[in-house]
VOBA-1610 file (N, C-alpha, C; in pm, whole numbers, padded with zeros to 5 digits, always signed):
BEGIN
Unk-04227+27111+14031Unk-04250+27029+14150Unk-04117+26999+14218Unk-04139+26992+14306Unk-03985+27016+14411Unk-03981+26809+14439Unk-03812+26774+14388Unk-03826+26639+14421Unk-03732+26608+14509Unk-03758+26528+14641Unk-03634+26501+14744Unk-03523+26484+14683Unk-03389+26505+14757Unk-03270+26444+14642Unk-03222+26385+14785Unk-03142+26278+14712Unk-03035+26177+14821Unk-02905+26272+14864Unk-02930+26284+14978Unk-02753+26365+15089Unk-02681+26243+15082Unk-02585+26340+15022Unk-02419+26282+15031Unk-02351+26362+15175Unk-02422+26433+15253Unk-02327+26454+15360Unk-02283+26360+15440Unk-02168+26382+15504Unk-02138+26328+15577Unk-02182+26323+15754Unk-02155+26202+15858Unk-02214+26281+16008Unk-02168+26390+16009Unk-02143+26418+16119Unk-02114+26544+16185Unk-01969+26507+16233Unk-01950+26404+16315Unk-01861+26353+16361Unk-01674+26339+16280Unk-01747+26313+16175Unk-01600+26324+16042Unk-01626+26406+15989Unk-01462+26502+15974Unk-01414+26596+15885Unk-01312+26585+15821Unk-01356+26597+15697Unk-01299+26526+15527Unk-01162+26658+15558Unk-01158+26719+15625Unk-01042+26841+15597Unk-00924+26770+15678Unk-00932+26683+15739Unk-00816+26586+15852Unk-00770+26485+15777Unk-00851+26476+15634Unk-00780+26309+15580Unk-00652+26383+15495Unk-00584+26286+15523Unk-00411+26353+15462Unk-00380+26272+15315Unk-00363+26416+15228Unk-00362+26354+15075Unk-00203+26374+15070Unk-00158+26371+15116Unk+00033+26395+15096Unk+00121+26351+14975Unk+00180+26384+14879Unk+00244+26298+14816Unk+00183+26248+14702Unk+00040+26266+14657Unk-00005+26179+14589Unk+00001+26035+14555Unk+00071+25979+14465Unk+00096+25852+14498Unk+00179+25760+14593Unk+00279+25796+14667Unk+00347+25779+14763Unk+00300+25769+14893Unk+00090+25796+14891Unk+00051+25807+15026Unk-00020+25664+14992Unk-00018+25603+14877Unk-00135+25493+14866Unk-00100+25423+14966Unk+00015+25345+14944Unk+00070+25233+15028Unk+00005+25240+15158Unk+00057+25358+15225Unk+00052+25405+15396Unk-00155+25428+15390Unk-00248+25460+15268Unk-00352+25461+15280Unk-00397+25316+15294Unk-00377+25222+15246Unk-00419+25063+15205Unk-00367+25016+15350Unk-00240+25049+15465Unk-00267+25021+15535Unk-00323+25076+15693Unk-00366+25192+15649Unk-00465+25278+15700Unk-00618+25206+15709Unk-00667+25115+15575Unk-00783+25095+15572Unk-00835+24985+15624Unk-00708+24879+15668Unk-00699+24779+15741Unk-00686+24791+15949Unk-00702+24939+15932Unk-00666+24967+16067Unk-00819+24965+16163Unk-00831+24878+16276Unk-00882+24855+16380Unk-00974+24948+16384Unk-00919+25074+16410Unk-01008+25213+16452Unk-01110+25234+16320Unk-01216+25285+16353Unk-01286+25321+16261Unk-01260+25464+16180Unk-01205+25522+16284Unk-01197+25661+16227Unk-01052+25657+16134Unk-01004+25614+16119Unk-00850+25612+16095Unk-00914+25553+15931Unk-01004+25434+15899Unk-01072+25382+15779Unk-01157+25514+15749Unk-01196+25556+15806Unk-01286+25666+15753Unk-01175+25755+15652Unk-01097+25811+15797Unk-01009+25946+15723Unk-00917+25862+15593Unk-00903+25724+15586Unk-00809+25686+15452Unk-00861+25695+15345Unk-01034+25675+15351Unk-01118+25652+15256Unk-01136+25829+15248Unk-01168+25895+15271Unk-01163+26040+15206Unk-01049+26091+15147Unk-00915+26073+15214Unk-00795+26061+15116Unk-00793+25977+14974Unk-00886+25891+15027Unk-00824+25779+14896Unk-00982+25838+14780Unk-01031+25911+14821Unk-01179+25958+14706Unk-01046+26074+14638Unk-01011+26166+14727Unk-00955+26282+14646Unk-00870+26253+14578Unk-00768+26124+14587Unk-00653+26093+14492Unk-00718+25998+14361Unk-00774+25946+14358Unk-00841+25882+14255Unk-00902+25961+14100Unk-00908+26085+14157Unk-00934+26208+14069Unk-00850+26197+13971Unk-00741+26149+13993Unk-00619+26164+13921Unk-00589+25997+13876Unk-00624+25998+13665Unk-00614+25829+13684Unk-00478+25731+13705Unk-00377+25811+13724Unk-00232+25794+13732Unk-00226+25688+13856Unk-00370+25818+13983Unk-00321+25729+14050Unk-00422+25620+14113Unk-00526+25634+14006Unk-00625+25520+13982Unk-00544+25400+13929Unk-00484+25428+13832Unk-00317+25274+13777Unk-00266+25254+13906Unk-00190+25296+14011Unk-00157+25276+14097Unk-00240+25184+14204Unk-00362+25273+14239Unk-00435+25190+14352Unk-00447+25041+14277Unk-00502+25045+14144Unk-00580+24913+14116Unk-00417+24829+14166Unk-00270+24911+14035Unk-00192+24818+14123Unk-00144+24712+14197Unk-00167+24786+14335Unk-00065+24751+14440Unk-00214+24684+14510Unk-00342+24640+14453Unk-00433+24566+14515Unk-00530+24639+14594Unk-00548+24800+14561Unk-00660+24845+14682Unk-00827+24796+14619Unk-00868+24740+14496Unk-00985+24707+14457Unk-01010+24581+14579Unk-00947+24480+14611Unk-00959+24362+14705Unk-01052+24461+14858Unk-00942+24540+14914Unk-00969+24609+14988Unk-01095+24670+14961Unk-01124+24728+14911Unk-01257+24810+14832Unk-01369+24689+14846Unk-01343+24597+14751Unk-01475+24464+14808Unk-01499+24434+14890Unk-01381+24448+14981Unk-01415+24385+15148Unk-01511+24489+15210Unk-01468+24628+15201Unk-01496+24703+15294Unk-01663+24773+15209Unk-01733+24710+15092Unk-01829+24753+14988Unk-01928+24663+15195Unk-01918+24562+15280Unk-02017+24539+15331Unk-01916+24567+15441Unk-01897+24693+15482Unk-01845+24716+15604Unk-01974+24750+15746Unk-02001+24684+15824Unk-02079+24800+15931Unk-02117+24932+15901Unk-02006+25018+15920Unk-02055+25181+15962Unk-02063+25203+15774Unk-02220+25219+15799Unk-02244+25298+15656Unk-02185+25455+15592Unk-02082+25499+15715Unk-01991+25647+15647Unk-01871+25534+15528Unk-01828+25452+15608Unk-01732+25344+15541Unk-01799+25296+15397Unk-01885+25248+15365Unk-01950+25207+15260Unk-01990+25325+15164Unk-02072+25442+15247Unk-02059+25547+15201Unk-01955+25599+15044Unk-01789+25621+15168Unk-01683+25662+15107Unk-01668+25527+15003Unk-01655+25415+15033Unk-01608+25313+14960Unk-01688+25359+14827Unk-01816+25312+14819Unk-01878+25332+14686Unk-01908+25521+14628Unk-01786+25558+14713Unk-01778+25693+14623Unk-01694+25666+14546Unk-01509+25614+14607Unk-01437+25593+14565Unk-01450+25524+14406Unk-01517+25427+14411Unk-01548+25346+14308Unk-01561+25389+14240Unk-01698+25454+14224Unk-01771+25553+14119Unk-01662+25665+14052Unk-01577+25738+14112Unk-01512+25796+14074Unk-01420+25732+14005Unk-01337+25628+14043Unk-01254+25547+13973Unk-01286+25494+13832Unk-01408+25509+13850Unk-01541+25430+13742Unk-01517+25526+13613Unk-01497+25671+13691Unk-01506+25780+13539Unk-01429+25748+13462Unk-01255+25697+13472Unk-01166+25712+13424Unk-01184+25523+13329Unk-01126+25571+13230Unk-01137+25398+13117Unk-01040+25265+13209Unk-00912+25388+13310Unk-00832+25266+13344Unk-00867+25232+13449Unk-01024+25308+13530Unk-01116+25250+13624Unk-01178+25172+13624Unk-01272+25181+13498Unk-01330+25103+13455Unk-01323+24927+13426Unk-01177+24963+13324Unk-01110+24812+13324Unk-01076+24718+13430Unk-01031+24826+13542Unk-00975+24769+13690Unk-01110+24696+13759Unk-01214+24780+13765Unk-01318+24736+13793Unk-01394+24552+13752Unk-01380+24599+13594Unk-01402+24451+13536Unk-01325+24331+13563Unk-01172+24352+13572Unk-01112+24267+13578Unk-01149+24190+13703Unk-01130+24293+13837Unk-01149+24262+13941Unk-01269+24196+14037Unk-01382+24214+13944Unk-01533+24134+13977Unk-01569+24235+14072Unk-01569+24346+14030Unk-01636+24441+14164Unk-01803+24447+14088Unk-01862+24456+13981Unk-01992+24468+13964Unk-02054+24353+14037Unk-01989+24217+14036Unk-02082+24111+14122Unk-02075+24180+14262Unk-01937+24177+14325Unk-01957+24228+14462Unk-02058+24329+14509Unk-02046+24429+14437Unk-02167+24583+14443Unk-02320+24520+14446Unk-02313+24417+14428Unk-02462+24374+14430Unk-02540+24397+14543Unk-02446+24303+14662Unk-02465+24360+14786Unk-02521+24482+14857Unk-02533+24584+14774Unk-02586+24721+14830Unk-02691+24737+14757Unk-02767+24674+14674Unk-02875+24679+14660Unk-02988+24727+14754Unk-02970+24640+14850Unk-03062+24645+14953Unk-03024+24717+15077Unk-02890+24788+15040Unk-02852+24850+15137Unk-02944+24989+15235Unk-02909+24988+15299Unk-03077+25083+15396Unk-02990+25249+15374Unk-02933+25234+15344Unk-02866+25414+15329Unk-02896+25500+15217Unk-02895+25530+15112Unk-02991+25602+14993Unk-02832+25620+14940Unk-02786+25747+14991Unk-02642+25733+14874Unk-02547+25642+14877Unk-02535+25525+14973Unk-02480+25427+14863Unk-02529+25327+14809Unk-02672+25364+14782Unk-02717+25262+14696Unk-02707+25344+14552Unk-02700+25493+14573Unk-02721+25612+14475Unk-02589+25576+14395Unk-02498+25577+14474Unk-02361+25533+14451Unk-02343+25397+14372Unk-02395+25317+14433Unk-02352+25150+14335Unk-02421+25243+14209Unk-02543+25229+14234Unk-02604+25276+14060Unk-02615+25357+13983Unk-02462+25451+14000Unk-02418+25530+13932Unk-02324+25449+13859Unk-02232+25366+13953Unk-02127+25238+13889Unk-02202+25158+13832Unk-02268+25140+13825Unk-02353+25040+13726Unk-02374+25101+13573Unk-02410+25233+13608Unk-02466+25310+13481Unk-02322+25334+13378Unk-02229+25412+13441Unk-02090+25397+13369Unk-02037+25262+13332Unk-02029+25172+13410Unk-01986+25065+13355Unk-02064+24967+13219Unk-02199+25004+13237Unk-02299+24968+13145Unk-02223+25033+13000Unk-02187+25125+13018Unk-02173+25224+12885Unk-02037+25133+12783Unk-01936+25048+12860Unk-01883+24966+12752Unk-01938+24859+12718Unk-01903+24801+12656Unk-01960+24640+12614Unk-01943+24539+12720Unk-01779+24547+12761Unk-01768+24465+12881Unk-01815+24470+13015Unk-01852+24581+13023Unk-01913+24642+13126Unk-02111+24597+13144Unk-02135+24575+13030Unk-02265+24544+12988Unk-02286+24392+13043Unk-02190+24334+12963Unk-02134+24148+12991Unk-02148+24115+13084Unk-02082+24210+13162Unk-02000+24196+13313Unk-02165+24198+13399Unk-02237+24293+13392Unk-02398+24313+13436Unk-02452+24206+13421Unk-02459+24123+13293Unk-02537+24081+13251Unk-02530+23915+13328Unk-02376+23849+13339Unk-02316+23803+13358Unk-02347+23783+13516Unk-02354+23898+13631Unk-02399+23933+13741Unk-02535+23848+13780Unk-02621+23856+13705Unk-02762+23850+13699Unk-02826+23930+13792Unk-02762+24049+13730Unk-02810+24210+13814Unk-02984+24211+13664Unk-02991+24177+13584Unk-03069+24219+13496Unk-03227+24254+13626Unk-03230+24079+13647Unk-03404+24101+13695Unk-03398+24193+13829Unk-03291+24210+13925Unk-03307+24282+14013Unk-03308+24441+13974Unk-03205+24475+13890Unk-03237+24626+13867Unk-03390+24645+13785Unk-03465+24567+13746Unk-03572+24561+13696Unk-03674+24562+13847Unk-03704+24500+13895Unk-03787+24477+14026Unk-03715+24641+14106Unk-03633+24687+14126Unk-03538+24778+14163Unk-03680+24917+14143Unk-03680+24909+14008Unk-03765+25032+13960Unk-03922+25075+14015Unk-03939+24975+14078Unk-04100+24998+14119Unk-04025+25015+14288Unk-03907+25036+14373Unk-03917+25053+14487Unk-03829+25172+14548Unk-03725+25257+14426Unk-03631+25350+14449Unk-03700+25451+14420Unk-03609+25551+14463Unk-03668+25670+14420Unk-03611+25725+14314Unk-03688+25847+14239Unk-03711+25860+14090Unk-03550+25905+14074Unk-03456+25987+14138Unk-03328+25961+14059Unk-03206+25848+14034Unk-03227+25741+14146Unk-03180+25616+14154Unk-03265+25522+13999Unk-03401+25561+13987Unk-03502+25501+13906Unk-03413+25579+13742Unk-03403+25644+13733Unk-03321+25702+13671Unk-03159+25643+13572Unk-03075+25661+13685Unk-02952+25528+13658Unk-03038+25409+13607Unk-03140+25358+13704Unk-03106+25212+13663Unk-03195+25187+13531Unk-03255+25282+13440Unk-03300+25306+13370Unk-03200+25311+13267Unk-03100+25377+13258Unk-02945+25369+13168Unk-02884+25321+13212Unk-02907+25256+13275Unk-02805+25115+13276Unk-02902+24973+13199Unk-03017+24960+13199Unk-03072+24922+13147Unk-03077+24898+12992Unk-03078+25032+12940Unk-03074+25044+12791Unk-02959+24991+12728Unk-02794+25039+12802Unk-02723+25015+12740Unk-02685+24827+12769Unk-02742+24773+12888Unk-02722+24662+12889Unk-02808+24532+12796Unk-02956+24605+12762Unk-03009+24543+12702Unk-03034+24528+12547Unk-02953+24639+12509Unk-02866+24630+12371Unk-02810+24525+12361Unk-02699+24493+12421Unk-02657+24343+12433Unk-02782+24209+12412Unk-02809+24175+12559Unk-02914+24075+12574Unk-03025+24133+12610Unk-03164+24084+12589Unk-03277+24128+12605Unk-03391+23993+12712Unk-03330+23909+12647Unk-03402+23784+12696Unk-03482+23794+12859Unk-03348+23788+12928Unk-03335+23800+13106Unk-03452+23918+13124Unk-03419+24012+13100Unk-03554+24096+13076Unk-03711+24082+13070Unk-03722+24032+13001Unk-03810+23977+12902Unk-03937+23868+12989Unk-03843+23761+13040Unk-03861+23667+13145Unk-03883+23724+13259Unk-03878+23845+13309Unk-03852+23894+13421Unk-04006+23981+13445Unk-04048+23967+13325Unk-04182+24131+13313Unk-04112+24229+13295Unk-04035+24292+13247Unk-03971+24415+13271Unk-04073+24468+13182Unk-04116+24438+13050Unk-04171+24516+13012Unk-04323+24545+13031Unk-04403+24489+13141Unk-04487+24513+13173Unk-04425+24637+13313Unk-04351+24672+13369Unk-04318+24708+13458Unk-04256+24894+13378Unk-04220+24833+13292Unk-04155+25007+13210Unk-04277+25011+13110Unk-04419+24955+13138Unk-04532+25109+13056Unk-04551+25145+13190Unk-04558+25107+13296Unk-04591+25182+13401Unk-04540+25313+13403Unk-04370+25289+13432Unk-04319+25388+13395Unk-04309+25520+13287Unk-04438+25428+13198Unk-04451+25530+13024Unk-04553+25645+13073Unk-04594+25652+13190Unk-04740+25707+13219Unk-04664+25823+13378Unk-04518+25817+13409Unk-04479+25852+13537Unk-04455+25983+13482Unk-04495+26069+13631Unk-04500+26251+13621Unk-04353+26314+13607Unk-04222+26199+13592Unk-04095+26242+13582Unk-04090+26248+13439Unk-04064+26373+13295Unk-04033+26351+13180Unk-03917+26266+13186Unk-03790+26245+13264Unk-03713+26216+13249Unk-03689+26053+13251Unk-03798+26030+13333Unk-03830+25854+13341Unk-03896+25833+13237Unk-04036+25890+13230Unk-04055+25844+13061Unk-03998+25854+12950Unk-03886+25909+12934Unk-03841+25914+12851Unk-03727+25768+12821Unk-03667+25757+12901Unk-03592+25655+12969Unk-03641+25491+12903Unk-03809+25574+13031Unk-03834+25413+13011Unk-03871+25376+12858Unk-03904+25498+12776Unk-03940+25462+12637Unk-03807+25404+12563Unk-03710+25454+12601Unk-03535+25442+12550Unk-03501+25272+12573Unk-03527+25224+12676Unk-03531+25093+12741Unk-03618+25022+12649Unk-03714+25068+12651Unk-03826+24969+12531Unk-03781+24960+12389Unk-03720+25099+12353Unk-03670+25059+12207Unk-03552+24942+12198Unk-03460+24962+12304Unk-03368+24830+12291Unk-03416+24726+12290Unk-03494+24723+12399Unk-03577+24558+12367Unk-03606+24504+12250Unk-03673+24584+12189Unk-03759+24596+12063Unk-03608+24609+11981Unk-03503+24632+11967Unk-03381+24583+11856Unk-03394+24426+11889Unk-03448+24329+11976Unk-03405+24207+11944Unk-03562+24136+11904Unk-03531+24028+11798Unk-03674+23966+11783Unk-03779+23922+11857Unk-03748+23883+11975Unk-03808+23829+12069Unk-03895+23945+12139Unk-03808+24081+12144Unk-03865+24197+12194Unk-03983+24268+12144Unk-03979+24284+11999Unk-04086+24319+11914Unk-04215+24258+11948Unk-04190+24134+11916Unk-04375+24058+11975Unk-04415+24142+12057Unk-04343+24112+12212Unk-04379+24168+12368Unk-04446+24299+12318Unk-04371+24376+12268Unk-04383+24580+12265Unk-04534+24555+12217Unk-04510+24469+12036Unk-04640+24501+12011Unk-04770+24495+12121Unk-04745+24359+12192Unk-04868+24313+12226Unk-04911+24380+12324Unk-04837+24443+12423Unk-04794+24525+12579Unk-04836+24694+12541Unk-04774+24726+12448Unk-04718+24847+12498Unk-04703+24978+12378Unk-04768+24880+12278Unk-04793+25012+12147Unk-04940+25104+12153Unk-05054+25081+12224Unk-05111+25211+12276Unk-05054+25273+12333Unk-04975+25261+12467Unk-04902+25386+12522Unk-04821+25448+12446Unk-04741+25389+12334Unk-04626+25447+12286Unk-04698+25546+12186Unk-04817+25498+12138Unk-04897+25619+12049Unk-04916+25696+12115Unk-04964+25676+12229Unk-05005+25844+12328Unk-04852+25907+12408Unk-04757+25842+12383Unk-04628+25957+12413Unk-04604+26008+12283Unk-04674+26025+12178Unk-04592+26106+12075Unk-04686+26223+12103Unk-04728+26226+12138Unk-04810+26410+12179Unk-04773+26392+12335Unk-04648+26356+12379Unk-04623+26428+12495Unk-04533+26569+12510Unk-04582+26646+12599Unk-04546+26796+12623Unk-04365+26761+12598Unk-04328+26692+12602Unk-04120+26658+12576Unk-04088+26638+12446Unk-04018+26689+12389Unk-03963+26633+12276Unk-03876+26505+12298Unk-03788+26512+12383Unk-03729+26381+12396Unk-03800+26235+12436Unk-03927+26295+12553Unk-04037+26200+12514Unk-04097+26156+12419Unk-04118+26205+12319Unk-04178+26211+12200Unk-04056+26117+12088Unk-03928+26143+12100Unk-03852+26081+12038Unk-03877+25925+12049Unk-03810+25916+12177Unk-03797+25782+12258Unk-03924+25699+12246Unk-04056+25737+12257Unk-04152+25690+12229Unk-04180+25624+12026Unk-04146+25754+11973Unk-04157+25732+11830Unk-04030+25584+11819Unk-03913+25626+11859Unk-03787+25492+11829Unk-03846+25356+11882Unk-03905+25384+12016Unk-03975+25225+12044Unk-04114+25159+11951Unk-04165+25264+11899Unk-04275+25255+11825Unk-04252+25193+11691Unk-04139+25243+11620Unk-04075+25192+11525Unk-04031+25045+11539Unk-03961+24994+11578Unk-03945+24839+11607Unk-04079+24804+11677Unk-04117+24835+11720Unk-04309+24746+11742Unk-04378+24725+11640Unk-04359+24795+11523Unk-04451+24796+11429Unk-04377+24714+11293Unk-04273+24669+11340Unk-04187+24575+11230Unk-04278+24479+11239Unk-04307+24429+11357Unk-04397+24293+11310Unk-04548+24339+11267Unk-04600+24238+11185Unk-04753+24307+11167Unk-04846+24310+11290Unk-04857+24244+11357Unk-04951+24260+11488Unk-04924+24418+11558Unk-04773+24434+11546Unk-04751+24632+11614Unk-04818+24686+11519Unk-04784+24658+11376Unk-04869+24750+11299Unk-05042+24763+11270Unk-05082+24673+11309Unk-05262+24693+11322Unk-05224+24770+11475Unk-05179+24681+11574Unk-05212+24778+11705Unk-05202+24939+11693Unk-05118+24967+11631Unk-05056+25112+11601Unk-05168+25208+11558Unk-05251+25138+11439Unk-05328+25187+11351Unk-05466+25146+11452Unk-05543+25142+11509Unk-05620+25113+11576Unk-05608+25172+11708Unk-05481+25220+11732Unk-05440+25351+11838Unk-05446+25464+11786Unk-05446+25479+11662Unk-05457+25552+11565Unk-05330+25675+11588Unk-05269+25594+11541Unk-05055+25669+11548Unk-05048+25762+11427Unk-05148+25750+11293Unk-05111+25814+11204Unk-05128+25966+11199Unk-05216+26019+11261Unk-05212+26160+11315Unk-05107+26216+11399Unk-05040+26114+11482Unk-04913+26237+11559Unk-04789+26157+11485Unk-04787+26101+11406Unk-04715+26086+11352Unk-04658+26161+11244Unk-04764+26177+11196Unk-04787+26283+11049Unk-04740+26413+11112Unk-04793+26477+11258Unk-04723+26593+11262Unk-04633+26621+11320Unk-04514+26496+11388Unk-04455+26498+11408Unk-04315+26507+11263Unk-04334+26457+11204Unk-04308+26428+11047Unk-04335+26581+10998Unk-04399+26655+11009Unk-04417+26789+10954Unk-04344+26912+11056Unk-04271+26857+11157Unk-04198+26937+11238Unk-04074+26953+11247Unk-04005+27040+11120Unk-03872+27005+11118Unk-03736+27015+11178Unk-03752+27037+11310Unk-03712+27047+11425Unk-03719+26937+11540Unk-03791+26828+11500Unk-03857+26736+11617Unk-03726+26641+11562Unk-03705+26612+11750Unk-03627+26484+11756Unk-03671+26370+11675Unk-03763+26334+11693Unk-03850+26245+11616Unk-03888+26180+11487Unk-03856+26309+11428Unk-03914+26300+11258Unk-03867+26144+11197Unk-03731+26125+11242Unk-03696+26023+11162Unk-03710+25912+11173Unk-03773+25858+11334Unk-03827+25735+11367Unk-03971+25759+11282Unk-04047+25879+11314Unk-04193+25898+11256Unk-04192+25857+11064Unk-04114+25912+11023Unk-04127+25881+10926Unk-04137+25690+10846Unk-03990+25596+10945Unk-04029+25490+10941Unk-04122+25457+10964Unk-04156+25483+11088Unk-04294+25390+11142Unk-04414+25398+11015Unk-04426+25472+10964Unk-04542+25546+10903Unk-04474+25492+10790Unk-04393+25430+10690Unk-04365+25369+10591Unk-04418+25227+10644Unk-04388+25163+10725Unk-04374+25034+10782Unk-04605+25043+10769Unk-04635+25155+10843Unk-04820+25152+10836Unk-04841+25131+10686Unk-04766+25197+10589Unk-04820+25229+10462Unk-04837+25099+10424Unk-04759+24968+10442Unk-04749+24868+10418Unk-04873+24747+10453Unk-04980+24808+10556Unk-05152+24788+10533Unk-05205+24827+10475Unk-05313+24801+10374Unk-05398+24897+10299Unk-05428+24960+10314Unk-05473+25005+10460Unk-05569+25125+10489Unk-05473+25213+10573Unk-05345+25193+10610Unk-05246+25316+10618Unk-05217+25331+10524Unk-05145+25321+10402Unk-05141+25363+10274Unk-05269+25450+10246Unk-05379+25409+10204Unk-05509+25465+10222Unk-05513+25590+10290Unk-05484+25592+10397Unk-05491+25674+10473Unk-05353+25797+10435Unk-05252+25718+10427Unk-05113+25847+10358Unk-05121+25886+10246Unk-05190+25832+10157Unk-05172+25863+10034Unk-05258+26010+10031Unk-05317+26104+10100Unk-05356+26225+10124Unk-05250+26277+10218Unk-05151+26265+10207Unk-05045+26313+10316Unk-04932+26350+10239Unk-04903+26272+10126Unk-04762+26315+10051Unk-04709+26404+10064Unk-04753+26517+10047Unk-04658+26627+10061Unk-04576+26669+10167Unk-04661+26604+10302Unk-04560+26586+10413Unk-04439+26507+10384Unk-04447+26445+10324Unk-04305+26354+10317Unk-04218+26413+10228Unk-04283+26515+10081Unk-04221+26582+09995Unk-04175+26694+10064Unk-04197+26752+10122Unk-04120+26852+10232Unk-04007+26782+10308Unk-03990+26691+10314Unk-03923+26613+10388Unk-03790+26607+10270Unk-03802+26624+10153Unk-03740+26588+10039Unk-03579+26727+10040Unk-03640+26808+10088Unk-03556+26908+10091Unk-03494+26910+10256Unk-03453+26852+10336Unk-03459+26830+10439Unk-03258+26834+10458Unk-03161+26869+10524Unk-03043+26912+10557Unk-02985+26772+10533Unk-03109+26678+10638Unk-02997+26549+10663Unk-03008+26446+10543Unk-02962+26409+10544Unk-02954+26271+10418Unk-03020+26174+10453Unk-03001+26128+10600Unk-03116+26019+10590Unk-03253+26034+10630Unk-03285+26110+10686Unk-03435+26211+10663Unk-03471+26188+10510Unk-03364+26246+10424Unk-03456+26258+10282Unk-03450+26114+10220Unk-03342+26052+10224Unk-03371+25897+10198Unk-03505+25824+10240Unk-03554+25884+10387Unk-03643+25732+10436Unk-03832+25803+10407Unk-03805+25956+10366Unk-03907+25980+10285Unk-03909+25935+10182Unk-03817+25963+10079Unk-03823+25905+09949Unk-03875+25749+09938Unk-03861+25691+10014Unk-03873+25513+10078Unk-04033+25572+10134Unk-04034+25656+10215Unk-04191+25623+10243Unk-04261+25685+10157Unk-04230+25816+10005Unk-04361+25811+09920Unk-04341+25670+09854Unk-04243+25601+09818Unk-04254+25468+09691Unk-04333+25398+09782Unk-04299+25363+09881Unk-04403+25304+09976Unk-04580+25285+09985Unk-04604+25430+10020Unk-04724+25498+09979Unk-04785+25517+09850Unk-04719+25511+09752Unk-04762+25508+09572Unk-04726+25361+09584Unk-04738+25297+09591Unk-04677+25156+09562Unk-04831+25110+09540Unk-04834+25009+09392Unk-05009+24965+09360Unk-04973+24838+09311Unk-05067+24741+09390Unk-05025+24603+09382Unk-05065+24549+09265
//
């Protein structure tokens, strides 16, 4: 299926071949006061100079420097959306590098970027929430999100972007809600990502299943999954994706820690794609499947029900990885276990 993608071109009017990269670092200065200049076009052509030098984090140390992040916030709500455009390219790129990143944090640019949320242009909103997604990926960077109270908006975010923006804010999600889960939580998010468990993008369901398992690492999260969202997660383990199928099995696993996931589970009746997911020794999966399905054995009537299955797990016994054969060995004692 053919899916629109967001243009990064530029008008017609600017040509990126006129912005002058001279010197490399020796042009910042004369760029920073280029970007303060009256004319629009003169901010345009500094900001395409200043995307191509940033490539280089030498002279990413430099810009942060001599103060061009200040500049950068100002101009994140400039008028002419080519300006905002370039700005939140710049960023993003700056974003790749660790001494971007830091510059970024220090400087409070994730609160500022908020602002383009609602921005009416597609790539630089594509743009903030690419900077969101990299910056998500450290801890401080997570903080820094969290800290924002970007949580409930990139949540509400997902039911109105389109599926590769839906995407980012999907990993930015996961890695932020590793951290805290709560804000989330309060927000509906997780009534809002089974929607997403059921969307024609593998790549969103997969996502959104990835997002649910973090939740589900904090206590508070588990209840929700069970009560919400462990029928769907049984019917993504026979989805046509393996990585769907993973992500689904990992969220499934923390749902079923509490006992309420585990009747729901078993009454969705998980122990059949579980079992052959568990017999596929190739599947992303196996090793969430195998917990989950120790954690069932722990009702009578999943036990009941595995205890004609063993040998799936004894196949499992000869298995490359170590903890594969560990969390079988844990799920036959499990399964033989007589009270």
């Amino acid at each position: 299926m053919a899916h629109a993608r967001i243009s990064a071109n530029l008008p017609p009017d600017v040509d990126p071949t006129k912005a002058r990269i001279a010197f490399g670092r020796r042009a910042l200065p004369k760029l920073q006061e280029e970007l303060h200049s009256p004319e629009l076009l003169t901010q345009q052509r500094a900001l395409m100079a200043l995307c191509d030098l940033v490539h280089d984090p030498e002279n990413v140390y430099q810009a942060i420097e001599i103060g061009f992040l200040d500049n950068l916030k100002t101009l994140l709500l400039h008028h002419d959306s080519t300006v905002r455009q370039k700005t939140t390219e710049t960023l993003c790129i700056m974003a790749m590098h660790n001494v971007g990143r830091q510059g970024l944090i220090q400087n409070g640019v994730i609160s500022a970027l908020t602002e383009l949320l609602d921005d009416p242009v597609d790539i630089c909103r594509k743009n903030t929430h690419q900077i969101f997604e990299m910056m998500a990926k450290l801890h401080e960077g997570a903080v820094d999100i969290l800290h924002a109270g970007l949580i409930p908006l990139l949540v509400f975010k997902l039911e109105t972007e389109p599926d590769e923006i839906q995407e980012l804010i999907l990993d930015t999600l996961s890695n932020s809600l590793r951290v805290e889960a709560s804000e989330a939580l309060a927000t509906g998010a997780v009534t809002i990502l089974k929607e997403k468990l059921t969307h024609s993008s593998v790549a969103i369901r997969s996502k959104a299943a990835w997002v649910l398992l973090e939740i589900g690492t904090h206590p508070e999260g588990k209840s929700v999954l069970c009560e919400e969202v462990t029928p769907v997660l049984v019917s993504l383990l026979e989805d046509s994706d393996p990585q769907v199928q993973a992500s689904a099995a990992g969220a499934l696993m923390f749902a079923t820690v509490k006992p309420q996931g585990r009747f729901s589970a078993l009454a969705a009746e998980a122990i059949p794609p579980l079992l052959k997911l568990v017999a596929e020794e190739t599947s992303k999966a196996r090793l969430s499947a195998i917990k989950t399905l120790t954690m069932l054995a722990e009702l009578p009537e999943g036990r009941k029900t595995l205890l004609d299955h063993i040998d799936t797990f004894q196949q499992c016994l000869d298995d490359p990885c170590e903890t594969v054969k560990r969390a079988a060995k844990i799920a036959i004692s499990v399964i033989k276990w007589k009270p």
